[in-house]
N, C-alpha and C positions, 0 to 999 in steps of 0.2 A: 590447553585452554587459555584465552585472555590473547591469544595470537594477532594479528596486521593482517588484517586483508583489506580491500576497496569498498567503499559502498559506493551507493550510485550516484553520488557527488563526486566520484574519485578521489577524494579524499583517505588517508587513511583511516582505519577505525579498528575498534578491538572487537574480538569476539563477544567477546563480556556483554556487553552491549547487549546483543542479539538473545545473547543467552538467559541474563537476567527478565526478560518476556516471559520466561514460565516454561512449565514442562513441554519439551518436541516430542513425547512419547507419539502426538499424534501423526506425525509423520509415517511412522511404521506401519500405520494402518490407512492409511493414503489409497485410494483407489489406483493411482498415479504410480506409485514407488518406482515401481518399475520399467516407467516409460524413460526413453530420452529425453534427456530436460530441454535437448532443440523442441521440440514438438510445440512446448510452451510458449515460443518466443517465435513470433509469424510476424509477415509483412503488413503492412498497411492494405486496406484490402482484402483479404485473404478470408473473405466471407466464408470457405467451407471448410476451410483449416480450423476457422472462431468454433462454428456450429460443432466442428469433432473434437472442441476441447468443452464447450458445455455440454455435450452430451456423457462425454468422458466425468465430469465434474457432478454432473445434476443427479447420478446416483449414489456420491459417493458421502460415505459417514462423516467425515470429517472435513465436509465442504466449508463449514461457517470458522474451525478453525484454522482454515488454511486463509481463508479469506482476514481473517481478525490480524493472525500474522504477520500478512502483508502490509495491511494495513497498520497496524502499531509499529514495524518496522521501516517504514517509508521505502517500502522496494517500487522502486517506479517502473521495473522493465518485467516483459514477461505476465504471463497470466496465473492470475492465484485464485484458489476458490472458485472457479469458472469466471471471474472476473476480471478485465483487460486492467490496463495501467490505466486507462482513460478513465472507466467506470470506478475504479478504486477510489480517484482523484473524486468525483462525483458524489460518493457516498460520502468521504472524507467531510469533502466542506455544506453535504447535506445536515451532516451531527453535528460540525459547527455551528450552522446555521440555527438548528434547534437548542443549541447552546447559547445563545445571542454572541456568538464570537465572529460572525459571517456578515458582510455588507456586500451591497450592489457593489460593481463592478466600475475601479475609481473613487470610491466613497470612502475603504479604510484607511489612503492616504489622506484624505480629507480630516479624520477623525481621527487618524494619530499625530496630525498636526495641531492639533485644538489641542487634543492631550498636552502636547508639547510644550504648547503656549503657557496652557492653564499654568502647566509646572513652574513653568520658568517668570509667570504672574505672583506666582507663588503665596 
């Protein structure tokens, strides 16, 4: 436990990490378990590979915490919860967004420069 592996920064990182996220017991009961974990990870494109991984995904018990997962863990490759890297991204900065932590597009440079300012106005 607490071992060196990459995360998707290629960065090193600890397991600790991952681990402290809470119990994986739901892994075991994964619809999935038993698939190749290539299956997960398709081309760009690949419209019917997508559809056989949400249909694979859309019955399964553990879809939301496969998906929460992903998502608290910043895994950007691969699909989790029947949900691509793209759509992960999406939901991410949708709960932001309901957060007030989300700005248009070019705007939170704008407004972490004001921050800046303000500070240094002091």
């Amino acid at each position: 436990m607490g071992g060196k592996t990459r995360g998707t920064t290629g960065q090193p990182c600890t397991t600790k990490k991952i681990e402290e996220q809470g119990d994986r017991d739901w892994m075991r009961r994964a619809r999935c378990k038993d698939e190749d974990p290539n299956f997960f990870f398709i081309d760009r494109g690949d419209f019917e590979q997508a559809e056989a991984i949400r249909e694979l995904c859309g019955g399964c018990q553990v879809k939301a915490d496969c998906l929460e997962y992903a998502i608290a863990n910043n895994i950007r490759h691969g699909w989790w919860g029947g949900e691509s890297e793209r759509n992960r991204y999406r939901i991410k900065r949708a709960r932001r967004a309901e957060q007030g932590e989300e700005w248009e597009e070019g705007e939170g440079i704008v407004r972490s420069m004001e921050t800046l300012l303000k500070k240094l106005a002091g």
